[in-house]
C-alpha positions in Angstrom: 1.2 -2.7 33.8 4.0 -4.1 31.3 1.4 -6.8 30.0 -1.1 -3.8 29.7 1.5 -1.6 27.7 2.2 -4.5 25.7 -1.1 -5.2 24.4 -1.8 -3.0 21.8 1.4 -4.3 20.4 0.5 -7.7 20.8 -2.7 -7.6 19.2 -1.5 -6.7 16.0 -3.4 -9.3 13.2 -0.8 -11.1 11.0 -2.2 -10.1 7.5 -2.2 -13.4 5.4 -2.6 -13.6 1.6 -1.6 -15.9 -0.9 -0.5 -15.4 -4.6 -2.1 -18.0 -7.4 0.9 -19.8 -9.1 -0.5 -21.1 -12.0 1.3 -19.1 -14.0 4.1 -20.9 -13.2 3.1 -23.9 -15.0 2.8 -21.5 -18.2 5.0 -20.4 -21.1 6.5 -16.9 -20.6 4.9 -14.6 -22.4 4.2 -10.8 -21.8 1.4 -12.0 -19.4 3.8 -14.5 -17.7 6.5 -12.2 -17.5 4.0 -9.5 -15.9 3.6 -12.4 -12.9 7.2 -13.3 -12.8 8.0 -9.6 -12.0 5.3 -8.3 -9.6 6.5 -12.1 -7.8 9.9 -10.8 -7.4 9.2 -6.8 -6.2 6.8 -8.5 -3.9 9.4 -10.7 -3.0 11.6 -7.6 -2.3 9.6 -5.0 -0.8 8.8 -8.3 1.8 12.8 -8.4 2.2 13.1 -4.9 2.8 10.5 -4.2 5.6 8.5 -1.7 3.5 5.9 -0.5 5.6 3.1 -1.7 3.7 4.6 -5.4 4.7 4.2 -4.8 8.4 2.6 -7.9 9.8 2.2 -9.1 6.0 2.7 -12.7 5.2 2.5 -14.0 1.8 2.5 -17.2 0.0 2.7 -18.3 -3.1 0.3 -21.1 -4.0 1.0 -23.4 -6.9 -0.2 -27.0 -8.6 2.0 -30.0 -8.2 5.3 -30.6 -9.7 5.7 -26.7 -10.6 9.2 -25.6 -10.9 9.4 -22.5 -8.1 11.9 -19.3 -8.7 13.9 -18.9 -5.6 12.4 -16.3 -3.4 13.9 -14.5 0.2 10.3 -13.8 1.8 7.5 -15.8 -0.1 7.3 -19.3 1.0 5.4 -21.8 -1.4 3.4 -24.8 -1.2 2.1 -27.0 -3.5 -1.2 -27.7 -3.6 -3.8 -30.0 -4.8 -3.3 -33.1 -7.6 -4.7 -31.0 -10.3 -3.6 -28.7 -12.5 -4.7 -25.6 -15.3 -8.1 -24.2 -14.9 -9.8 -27.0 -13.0 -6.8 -26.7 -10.0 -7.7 -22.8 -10.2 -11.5 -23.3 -9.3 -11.6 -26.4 -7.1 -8.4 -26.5 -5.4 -7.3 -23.1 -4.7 -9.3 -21.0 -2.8 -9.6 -23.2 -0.8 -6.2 -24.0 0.4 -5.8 -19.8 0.1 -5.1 -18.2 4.2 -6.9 -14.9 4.1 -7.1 -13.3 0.6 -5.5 -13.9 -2.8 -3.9 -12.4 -5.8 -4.4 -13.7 -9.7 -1.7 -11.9 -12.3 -2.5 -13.5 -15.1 -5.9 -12.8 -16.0 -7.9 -15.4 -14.7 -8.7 -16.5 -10.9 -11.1 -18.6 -8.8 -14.5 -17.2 -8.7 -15.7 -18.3 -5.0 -12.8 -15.8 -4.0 -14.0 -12.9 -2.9 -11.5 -10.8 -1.1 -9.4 -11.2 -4.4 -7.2 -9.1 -6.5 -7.1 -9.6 -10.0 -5.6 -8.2 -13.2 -6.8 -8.6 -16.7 -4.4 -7.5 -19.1 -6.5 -6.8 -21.9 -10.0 -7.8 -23.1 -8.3 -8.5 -26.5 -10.6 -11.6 -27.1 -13.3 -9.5 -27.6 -11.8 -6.9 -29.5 -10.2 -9.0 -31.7 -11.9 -12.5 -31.5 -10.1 -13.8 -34.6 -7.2 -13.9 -33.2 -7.6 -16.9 -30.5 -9.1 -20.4 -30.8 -13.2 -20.6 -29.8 -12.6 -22.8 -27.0 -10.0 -19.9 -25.4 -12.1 -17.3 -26.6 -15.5 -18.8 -25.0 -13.7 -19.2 -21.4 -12.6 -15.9 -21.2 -16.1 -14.6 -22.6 -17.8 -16.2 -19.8 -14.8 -15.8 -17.1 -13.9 -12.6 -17.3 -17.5 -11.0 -16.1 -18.2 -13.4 -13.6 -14.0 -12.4 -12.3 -15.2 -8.8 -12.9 -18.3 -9.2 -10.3 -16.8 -11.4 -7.6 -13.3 -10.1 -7.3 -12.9 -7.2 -4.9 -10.4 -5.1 -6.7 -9.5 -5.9 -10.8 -6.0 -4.8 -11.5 -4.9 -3.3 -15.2 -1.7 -2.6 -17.0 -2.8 0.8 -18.4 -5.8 3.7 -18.9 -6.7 1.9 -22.4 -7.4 -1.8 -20.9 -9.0 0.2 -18.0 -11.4 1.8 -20.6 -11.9 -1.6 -22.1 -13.0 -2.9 -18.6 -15.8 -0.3 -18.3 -16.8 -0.5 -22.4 -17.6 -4.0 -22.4 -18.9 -3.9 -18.7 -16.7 -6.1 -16.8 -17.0 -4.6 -13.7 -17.3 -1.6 -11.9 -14.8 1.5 -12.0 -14.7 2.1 -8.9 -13.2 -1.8 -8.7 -10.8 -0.8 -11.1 -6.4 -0.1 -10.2 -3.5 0.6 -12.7 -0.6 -1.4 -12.0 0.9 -1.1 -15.2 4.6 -3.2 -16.6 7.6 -2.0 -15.6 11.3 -2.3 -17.6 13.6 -2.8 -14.9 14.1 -6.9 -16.1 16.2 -5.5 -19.3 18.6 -4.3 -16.5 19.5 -7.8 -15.8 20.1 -8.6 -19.3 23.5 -9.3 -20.5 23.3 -8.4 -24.6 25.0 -11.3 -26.4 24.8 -12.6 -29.8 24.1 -16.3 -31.1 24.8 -17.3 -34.7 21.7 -16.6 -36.1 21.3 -12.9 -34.2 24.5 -12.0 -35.4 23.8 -12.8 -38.6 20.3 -11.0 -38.9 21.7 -7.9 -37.3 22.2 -4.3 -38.7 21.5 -1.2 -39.1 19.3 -2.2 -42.1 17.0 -4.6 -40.2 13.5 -4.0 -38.8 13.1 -6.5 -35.5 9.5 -7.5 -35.4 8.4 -9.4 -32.1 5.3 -11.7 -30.9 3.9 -14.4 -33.0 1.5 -14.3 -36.3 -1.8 -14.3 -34.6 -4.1 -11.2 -36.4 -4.2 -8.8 -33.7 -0.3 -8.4 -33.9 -0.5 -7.1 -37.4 2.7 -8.1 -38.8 1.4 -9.2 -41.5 1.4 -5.4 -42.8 5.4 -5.6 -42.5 5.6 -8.7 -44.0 3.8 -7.5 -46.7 5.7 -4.9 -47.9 8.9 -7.3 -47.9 10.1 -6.8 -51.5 9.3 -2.9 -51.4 11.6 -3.2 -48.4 14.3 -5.2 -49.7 14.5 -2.8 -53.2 15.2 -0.2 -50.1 18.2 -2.4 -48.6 16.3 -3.2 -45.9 15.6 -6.5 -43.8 13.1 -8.6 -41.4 14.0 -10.2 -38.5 11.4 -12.3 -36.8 11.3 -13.5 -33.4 9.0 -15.5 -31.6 6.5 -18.5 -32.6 3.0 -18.6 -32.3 0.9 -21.0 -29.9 -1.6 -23.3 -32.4 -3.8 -23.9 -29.4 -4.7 -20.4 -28.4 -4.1 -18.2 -31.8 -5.0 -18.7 -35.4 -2.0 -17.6 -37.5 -2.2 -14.8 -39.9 -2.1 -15.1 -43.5 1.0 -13.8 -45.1 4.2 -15.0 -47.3 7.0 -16.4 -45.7 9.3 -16.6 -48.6 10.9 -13.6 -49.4 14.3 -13.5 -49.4 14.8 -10.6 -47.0 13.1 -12.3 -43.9 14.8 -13.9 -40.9 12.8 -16.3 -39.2 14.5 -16.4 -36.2 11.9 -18.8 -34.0 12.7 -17.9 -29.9 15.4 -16.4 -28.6 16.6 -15.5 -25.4 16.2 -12.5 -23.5 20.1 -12.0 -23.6 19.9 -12.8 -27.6 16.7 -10.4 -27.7 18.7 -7.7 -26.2 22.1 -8.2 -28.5 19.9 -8.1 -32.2 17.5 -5.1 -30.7 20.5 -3.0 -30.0 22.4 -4.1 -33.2 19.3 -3.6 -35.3 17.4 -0.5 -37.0 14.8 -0.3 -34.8 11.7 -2.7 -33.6 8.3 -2.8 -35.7 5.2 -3.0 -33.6 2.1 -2.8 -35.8 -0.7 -4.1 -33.4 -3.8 -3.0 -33.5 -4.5 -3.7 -30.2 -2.5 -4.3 -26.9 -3.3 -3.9 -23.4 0.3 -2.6 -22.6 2.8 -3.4 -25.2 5.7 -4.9 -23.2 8.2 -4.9 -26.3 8.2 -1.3 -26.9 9.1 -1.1 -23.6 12.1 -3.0 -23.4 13.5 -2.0 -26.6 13.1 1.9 -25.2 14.7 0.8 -22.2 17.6 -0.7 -24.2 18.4 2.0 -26.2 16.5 0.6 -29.7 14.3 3.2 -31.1 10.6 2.0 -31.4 8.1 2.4 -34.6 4.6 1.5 -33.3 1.0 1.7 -34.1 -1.7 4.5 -33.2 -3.7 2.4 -31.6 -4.7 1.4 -28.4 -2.4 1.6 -25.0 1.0 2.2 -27.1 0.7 5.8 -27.3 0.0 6.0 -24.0 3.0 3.6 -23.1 5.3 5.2 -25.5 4.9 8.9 -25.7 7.2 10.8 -27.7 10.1 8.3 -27.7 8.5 6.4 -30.4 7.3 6.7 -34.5 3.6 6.4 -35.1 2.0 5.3 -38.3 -1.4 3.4 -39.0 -1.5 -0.2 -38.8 -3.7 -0.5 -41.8 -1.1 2.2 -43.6 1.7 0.5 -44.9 3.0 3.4 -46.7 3.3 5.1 -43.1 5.4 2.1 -42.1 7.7 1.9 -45.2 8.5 5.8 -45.0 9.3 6.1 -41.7 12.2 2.9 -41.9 13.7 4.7 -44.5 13.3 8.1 -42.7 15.1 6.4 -39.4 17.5 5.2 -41.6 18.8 7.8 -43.4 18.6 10.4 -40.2 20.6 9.7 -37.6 19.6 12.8 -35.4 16.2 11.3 -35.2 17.4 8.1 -34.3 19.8 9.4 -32.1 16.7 11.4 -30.4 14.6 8.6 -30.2 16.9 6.6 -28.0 17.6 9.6 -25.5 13.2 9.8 -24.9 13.2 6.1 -24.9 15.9 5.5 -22.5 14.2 9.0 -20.3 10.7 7.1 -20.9 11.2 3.7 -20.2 12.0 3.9 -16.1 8.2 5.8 -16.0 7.0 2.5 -15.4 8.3 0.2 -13.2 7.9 -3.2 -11.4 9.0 -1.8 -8.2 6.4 0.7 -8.3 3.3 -1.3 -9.4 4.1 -4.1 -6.6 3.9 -1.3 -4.5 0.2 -0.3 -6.0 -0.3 -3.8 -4.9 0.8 -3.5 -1.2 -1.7 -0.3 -1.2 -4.7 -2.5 -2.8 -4.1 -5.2 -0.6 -3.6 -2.6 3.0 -7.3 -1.1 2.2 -8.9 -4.5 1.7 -7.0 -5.6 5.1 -8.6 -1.9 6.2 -5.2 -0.4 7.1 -4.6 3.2 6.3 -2.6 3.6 2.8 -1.4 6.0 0.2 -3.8 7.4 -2.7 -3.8 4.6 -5.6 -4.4 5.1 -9.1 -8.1 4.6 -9.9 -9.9 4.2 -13.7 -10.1 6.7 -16.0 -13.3 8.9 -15.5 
């Protein structure tokens, strides 16, 4: 009788999936830094018994000689004597247990019970931007990612629209599981040398790297007008050769601080010190900057287009990125009005904790209980 009551208990199925560590082996950018976070909340909600994690194991998979964050419920392995895309198709799926998730855009396509989130479709919207090679892999990837996953993750209602536009795959495949802002929390604000010195309350931060899609070539441009206002340029961040094609724009004006990369600690210490940040994309599938500066407490002046309005609501200033009038006016507006800036770091700092890691691991755990067929929570689906 004890055995019998015991069964049902018993023959509860450990849940097994794996998560693709390649990203690992990659530079942090927003992409990256999307992986690193929904790592960690996974790694937590593990750690704290959420009930989505009840007979859950995961593991993170990842190609030889990858340096591994430490983590309290994910276990690793290395796998395979490969690395980059070949390691992703040939080595593994099959050394996955169960099912597998891919953060970072791309992802083996023999996987079929497979979660995986595209970001953005930004190398068809703006193809300039990224080298041919780059551009053709992800023109042929993505769809065949689209039709063989089982559920595509995105970062917000704009890439989700961009998923059904360009066909990529079905919207009933498709989940939001957007950024979050709760990393700037761990930063400690703190100056170097060259931060300090480009810091102010008459300098426009500008972040990302010269490839076309970013735009800042519009801010750039207007340098001198800028400078005959008192204003300056800080630039941060460096463009990668082998995936974009830089922007064509002057370098040389006096008023511009090419500050190359900085730390996230040296990030947060200029954005706070500064006038605001400048984000003149005309496209982005989330817009991670924005984000973090709202969450710091640096009011935000971003383009019309694409996801940022939807990511930053009324806790930002809008303007054209092919208007660089709009641009110009509003600095000097922010400037001289410090009720509006005032305002715009109160909705920033109310805005920013609307999206969180926490929560969008959690959009995972309910993804990953109804492909395991496990009763879960109501999940956000595409856009009709």
């Amino acid at each position: 009788m004890t055995a019998q009551r015991l069964r049902p208990r018993e023959m509860h199925m450990r849940r097994h999936w794996s998560i693709n560590g390649r990203f690992l082996t990659q530079s942090l950018t927003g992409v990256q830094r999307y992986a690193h976070e929904i790592l960690h909340a996974l790694d937590a909600l593990l750690n704290q018994g959420h009930p989505l994690t009840r007979d859950l194991e995961i593991e993170l998979l990842v190609p030889p000689g990858t340096a591994v964050p430490p983590l309290h419920a994910i276990h690793h392995r290395s796998v395979g004597r490969v690395n980059g895309h070949l390691w992703e198709q040939t080595v593994l799926p099959y050394q996955t247990r169960g099912a597998l998730i891919s953060l970072c855009n791309t992802g083996p396509l023999s996987q079929r019970k497979h979660i995986v989130c595209i970001h953005d479709l930004n190398t068809r919207t703006c193809p300039h931007s990224y080298s041919p090679r780059f551009r053709a892999v992800y023109r042929i990837l993505l769809p065949l990612l689209g039709r063989s996953a089982t559920t595509i993750g995105t970062v917000s209602f704009h890439s989700a629209s961009e998923l059904i536009r360009y066909q990529i795959c079905d919207r009933e495949k498709i989940r939001l599981m957007p950024n979050g802002y709760e990393h700037t929390l761990r930063w400690t604000p703190r100056h170097s040398e060259s931060t300090r010195a480009a810091a102010g309350r008459n300098t426009i931060v500008i972040l990302g790297n010269p490839a076309p899609h970013k735009n800042i070539a519009l801010i750039i441009g207007i340098a001198n007008r800028l400078e005959s206002a008192g204003l300056r340029i800080a630039v941060v961040g460096l463009g990668n050769s082998r995936v974009f094609n830089a922007g064509a724009f002057d370098p040389d004006a006096d008023n511009i601080m090419w500050l190359g990369r900085l730390s996230d600690n040296e990030l947060g210490a200029l954005l706070l010190d500064s006038l605001c940040l400048a984000f003149p994309s005309f496209v982005e599938g989330f817009g991670l900057p924005p984000l973090e500066a709202m969450a710091l407490g640096c009011p935000v002046v971003v383009s019309n287009r694409a996801s940022l309005p939807e990511i930053c609501g009324k806790a930002a200033l809008y303007a054209s990125p092919t208007n660089a009038d709009d641009w110009f006016h509003h600095f000097v507006r922010l400037r001289a009005d410090e009720h509006l800036r005032a305002a715009l770091i109160k909705n920033g700092r109310e805005r920013a904790p609307l999206f969180s890691w926490q929560k969008s691991a959690e959009k995972y755990l309910i993804a990953m209980a109804r492909l395991d067929g496990i009763g879960a929570p109501a999940d956000d689906a595409a856009p009709n």
